[in-house]
N, C-alpha and C positions, 0 to 999 in steps of 0.2 A: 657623623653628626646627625644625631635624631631628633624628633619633635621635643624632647625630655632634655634636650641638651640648652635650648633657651627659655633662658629665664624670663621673669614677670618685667625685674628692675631692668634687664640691658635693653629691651625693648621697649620701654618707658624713655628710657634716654635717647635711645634712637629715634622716636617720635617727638621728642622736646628735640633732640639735634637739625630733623630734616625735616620735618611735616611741614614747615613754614615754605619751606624752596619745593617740594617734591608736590604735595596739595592730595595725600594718601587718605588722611582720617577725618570725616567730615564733625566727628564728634569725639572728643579723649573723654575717658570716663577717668572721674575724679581718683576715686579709692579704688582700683580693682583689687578682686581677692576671690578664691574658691567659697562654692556654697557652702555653708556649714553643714550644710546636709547631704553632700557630695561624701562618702566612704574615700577614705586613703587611699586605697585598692584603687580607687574608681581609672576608667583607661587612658583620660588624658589628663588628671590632675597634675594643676600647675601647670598647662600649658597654656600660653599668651596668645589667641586670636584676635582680629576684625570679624565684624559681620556686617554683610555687605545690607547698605543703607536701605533695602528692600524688607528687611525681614524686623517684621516687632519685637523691641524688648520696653516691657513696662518700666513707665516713667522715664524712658531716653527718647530724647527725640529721632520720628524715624520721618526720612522725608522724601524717599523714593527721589531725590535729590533734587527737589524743585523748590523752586524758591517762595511757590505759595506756598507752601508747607513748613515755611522755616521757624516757626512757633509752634508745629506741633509736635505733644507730646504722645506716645503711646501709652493704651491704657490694658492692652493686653500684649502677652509675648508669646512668639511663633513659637509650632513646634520646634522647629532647630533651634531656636534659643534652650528652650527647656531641655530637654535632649545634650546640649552641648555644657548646659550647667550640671546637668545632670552629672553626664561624664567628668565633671572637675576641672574643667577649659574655664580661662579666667579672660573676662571680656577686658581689653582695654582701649576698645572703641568702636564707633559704627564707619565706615570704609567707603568711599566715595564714590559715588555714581552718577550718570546722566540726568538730566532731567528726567524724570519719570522711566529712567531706565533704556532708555527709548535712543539710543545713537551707540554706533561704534567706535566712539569715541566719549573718555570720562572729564567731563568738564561743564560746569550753571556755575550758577550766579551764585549761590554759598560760600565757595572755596576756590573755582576757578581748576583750570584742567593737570588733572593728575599727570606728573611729567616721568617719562620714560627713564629708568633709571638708566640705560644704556647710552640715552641724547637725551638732551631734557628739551631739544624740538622738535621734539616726537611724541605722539599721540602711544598712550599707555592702550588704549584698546578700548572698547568696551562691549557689555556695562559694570562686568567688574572689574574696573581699569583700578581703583585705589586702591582694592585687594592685594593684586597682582604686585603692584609698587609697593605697598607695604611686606608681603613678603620677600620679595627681591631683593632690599633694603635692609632688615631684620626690623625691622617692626614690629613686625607680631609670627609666631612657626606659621599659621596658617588662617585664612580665610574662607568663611563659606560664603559662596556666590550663588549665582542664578544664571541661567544659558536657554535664552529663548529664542538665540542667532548664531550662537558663536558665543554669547557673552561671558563665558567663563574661560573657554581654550583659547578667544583669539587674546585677551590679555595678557594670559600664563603664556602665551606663545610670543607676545613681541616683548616681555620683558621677562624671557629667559626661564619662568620657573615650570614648573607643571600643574596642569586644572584636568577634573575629570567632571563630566556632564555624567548625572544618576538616570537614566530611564525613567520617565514618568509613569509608566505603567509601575515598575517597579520599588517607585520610592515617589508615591503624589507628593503633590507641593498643591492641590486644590487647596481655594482659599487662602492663602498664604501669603500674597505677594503683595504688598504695597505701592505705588497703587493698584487697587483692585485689578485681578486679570481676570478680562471675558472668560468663562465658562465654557465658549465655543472654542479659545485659543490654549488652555491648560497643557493640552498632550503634545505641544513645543516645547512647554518651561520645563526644566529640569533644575536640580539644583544639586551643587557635591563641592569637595572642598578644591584649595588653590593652595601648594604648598610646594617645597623645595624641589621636591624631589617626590620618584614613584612610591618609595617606602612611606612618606610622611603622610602620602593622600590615603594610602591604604589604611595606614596607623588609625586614622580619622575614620575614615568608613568604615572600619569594623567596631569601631568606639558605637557610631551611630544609629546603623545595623538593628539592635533591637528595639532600637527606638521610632525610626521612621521606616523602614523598609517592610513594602507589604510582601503576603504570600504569594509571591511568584514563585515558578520554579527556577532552578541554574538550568538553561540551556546545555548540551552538552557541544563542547565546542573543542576542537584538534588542535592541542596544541602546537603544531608543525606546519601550519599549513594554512595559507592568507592569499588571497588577492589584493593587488596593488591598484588602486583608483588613482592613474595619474593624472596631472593634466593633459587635453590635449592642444596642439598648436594657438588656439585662440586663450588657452586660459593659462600658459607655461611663464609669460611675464619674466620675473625677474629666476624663476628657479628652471630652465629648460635642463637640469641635468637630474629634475627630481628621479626618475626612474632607476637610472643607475646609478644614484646615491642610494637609494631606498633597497634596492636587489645588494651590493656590495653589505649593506648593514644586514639585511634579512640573510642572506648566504653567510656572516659572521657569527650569528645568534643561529646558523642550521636551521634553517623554515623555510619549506617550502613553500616556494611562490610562482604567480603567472598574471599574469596583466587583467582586470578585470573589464570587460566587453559589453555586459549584459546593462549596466547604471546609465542615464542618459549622461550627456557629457556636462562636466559642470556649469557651462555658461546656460545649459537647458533647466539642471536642477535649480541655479538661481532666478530664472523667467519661474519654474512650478513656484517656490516659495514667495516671490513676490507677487505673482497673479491671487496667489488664495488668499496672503494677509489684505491685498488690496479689494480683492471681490468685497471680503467679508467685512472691509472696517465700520461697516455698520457695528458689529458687534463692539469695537471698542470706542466709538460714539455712549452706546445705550449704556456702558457701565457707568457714566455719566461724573468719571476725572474733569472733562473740562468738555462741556455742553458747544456745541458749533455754534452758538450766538454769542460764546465767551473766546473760542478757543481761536475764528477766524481774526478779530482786530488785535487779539495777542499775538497769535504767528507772524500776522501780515507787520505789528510795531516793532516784535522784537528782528524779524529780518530786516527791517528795514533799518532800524540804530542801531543793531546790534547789541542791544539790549539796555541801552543807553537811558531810554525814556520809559522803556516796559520791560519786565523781569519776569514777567508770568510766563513766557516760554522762552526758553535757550535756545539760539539760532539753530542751534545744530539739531535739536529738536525738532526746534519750529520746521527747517527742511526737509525732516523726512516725515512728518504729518502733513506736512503741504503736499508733498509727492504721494504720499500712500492715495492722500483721499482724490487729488484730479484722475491717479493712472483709475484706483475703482470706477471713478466716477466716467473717465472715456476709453482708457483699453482695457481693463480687465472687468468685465460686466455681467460674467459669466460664473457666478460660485458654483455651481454644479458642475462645470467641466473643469474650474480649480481644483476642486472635491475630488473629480475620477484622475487626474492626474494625479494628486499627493497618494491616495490609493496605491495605485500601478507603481511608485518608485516606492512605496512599502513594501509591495507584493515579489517586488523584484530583491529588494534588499532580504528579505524572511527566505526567498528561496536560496539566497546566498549564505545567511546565518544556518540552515537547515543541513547543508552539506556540513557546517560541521568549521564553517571558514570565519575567520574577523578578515575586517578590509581596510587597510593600510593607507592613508591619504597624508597630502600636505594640507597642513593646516591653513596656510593660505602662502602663494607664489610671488608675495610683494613683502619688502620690509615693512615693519609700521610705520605709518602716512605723517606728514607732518600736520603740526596742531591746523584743525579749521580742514580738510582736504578730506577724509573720509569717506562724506557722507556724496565726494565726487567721485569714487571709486569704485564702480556699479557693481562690478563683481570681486569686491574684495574678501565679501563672507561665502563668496559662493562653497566652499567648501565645508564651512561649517556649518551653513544651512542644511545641507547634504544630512549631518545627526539630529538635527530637529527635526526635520521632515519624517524620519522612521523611527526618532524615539531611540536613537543609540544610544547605548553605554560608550560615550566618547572620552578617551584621554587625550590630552595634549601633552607632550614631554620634549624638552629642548631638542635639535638635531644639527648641531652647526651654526652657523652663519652664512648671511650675503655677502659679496664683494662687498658691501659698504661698513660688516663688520654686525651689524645687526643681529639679533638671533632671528633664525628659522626654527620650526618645531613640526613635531609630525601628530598626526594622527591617528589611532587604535580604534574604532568603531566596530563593535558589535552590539547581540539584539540586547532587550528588558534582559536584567537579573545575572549580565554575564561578566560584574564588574570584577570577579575575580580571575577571570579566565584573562580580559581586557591590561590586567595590573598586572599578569604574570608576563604577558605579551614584552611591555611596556619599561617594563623593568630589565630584562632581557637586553630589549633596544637601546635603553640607558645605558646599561652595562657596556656593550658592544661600543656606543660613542666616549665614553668616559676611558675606555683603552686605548681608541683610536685618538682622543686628545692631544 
C-alpha cells in the first residue's frame, strides 16, 4: 500500500470520524482539491496530506499553535506549500502543534493535546505530534513537519510511523517557519515529510527534490557498513538491550557494524545542545514573538492556572522558556564555549560520515511520556538532539516495541544531501523487522 493507494474522501471521513477524540488537525480545509495547474503526471497527485501548522498557506490560518495567533490568517504560502501544490498533493488541513512549536510534546489552548494513537495517555511527541497521529490514523498519506529537536522523528517514533529530518544545508528552510526562527538558530530546523512507511517518505522527497533541495553534493556513503551509537549505562532507560537488537537487525540486512567510540555519550550531547540554545536565547528574545515584558507575566499566569486565566502561553511552553532563559541567564553564560563545543561534535561526526559510514541510534530509550510529563524528562531528546546538532539527514522508522507495548523506533543519521543513501539504509532495516514480525 502506497501513498496513491489513499484517497482524498477516506481521509476526510477519518478526520470527521477521529479528529474530535484524537486533537490531529488544528484546521480541516473546506473543499480540498488538486491545483488546476498541477499536470496529471505530476508525482504526488491526489494525494491527501497535513501540514504541519508551522509552515504558510495563503488565506488558512497558520498559528505556529498559539493561541495568540488564533485569528490569524496567512497572507503568503511557504515554499513547501507551493512545491507540494505543485506536485498535485491535496491539502486537507493544517496539523497540530505546540505552542510556538516550542515542547516535546503536541498540545495549546486551540485543540488541546494530540493523543497517541497507540494510548490516548500518551503524549504523541512533538512538534509534529498531530502529523504523526494523523498519519498513523489514516488521516491524511503523509505530513510535512519541521525538526529543530527531534520534532519530526520523536513523533513518527512514538506513534509507530516513519519521519525523516532533511539537512539544512541541503534543503534550507530559512525564512520559512512560523513563528519567525532566529537567523542565528536556522542550521537546527530541518524540515522532510512523516508518512507510513520508508517507501512513502522517499515517494515524497523526490516529488519535492526539485523544488526545495539546494546544490549539495551526495556524499559518497558504504552501503555495508555503520556505526552503532548506543546508549550508555546512564542513558539505556527503558531499552538496555538496544545494542543487541540493533547488531541482530544490522547482521539481518548484512551490514557491517562496531560500536561507535569517537561521539560524546548522549547525556553529554544533550548538556552541548542545551547549553548553546540557552547561551544564545538572546537571539530568540530579539526575534521579537513575544517581548520579555510580555512573555514573563504570560509564562509565570499560564503556569501558574494552567492556563485557566491566561492562554498566551501553554504551560508546557511556558516551562521550557522559563527554563531555557534562568539556565542562559545562571549556568550556561558562556556562547562561545557552546559554539566550540557544537563545532567539535560536528567535526567528529563529518570525520565519521567521511569514512564512508551512517550511524545507527535509538531514537529515544523511553516509551512516549504521559500527557503533561515530558518537558520532566531531561534527556528524553537526547538522542535526537544528536541530528540537529550536525545537521543530519535523520530517518526515524518503527523497530518493535517496550515491554509496555509501545513502539520503539531507530534512527539512520547521516551528513547534508545523503537522504538517499539514509532511505536505502532504512528500508533495508524495515524490511528485516517486517519479516521478523
Amino acid at each position: 500500500m502506497g501513498l496513491r493507494d489513499v484517497t482524498v474522501e477516506q481521509c476526510r471521513q477519518v478526520i470527521r470520524d477521529k479528529n474530535a477524540e484524537y486533537a490531529a488537525v488544528l484546521h480541516v480545509v473546506g473543499e480540498p482539491a488538486v491545483d488546476p495547474e498541477a499536470p496529471a503526471d505530476a508525482p504526488l497527485h491526489g494525494v491527501p496530506f497535513v501540514l504541519k501548522d508551522t509552515w504558510e498557506v495563503s488565506g488558512l490560518p497558520t498559528t505556529g499553535g498559539s493561541w495568540r495567533h488564533r485569528r490569524r490568517v496567512s497572507t503568503r504560502s511557504s515554499r513547501a506549500y507551493v512545491a507540494l501544490r505543485k506536485c498535485g498533493a491535496v491539502l486537507l488541513g493544517k496539523s497540530s502543534c505546540p505552542d510556538m512549536a516550542f515542547s516535546a510534546e503536541c498540545d495549546n489552548h486551540l485543540i488541546g493535546a494530540a493523543k497517541n494513537p497507540f494510548d490516548r495517555t500518551r503524549t504523541s511527541g512533538g512538534s509534529t505530534g498531530g502529523g504523526a497521529v494523523a498519519v498513523a490514523l489514516g488521516m491524511a498519506a503523509f505530513d510535512w513537519g519541521g525538526d529543530f529537536g527531534g520534532s519530526i522523528r520523536m513523533p513518527a517514533g512514538f506513534c509507530g510511523v516513519t519521519g525523516v529530518r532533511l539537512s539544512c544545508e541541503a534543503w534550507p528552510t530559512t525564512g520559512e517557519h512560523f513563528p519567525a526562527m532566529p537567523a542565528f538558530f536556522t542550521h537546527l530546523l530541518g524540515w522532510g515529510p512523516v508518512a507510513r512507511t520508508v517507501a512513502d517518505c522517499r515517494d515524497v522527497i523526490r516529488a519535492m527534490r526539485p523544488h526545495l533541495r539546494a546544490h549539495v553534493m551526495a556524499p559518497k556513503i558504504e552501503r555495508d557498513d555503520v556505526v552503532v551509537y548506543a546508549p550508555d549505562a546512564a542513558s539505556q532507560a527503558a531499552w538496555p538491550t538496544f545494542y543487541a537488537d540493533a547488531a541482530r537487525a544490522l547482521m539481518a540486512a548484512r551490514v557491517r557494524f562496531e560500536p561507535e567510540r569517537r561521539l560524546p555519550s548522549p547525556s553529554q550531547v544533550n548538556e552541548i545542545y542545551n547549553a548553546y540554545v540557552c547561551a544564545n536565547f538572546d537571539h530568540f528574545v530579539a526575534a521579537g514573538e513575544l517581548p520579555l515584558e510580555k512573555a514573563f507575566p504570560a509564562v509565570l499566569l499560564g503556569l501558574a492556572t494552567g492556563g485557566r486565566l491566561d492562554k498566551r502561553v501553554h504551560p508546557n511552553t511556558g516551562i521550557l522558556l522559563a527554563g531555557t532563559h534562568l539556565a542562559g541567564a545562571t549556568r550556561y553564560r558562556d556562547p562561545a564555549r557552546a559554539g566550540s563545543a557544537v563545532r567539535h561534535l560536528g567535526d567528529t561526526a563529518r570525520a565519521i560520515w567521511a569514512e564512508g559510514r551512517l550511524i545507527v541510534a535509538p531514537m529515544a530509550t523511553v516509551p512516549a511520556p504521559r500527557h503533561g510529563r515530558a518537558a520532566f524528562d531531561y534527556d528524553l531528546q537526547a538522542f535526537c538532539k544528536l541530528g540537529n546538532l550536525i545537521d543530519a539527514t535523520a530517518a526515524a522508522i518503527p523497530f518493535g516495541t517496550f515491554d509496555d507495548g509501545l513502539p520503539r523506533s531507530l534512527q539512520i543519521l547521516g551528513p547534508p544531501g545523503s537522504e538517499d543513501a539514509v532511505l536505502a539504509l532504512a528500508e533495508r532495516l524495515e524490511s528485516v523487522g517486517r519479516a521478523g514480525a
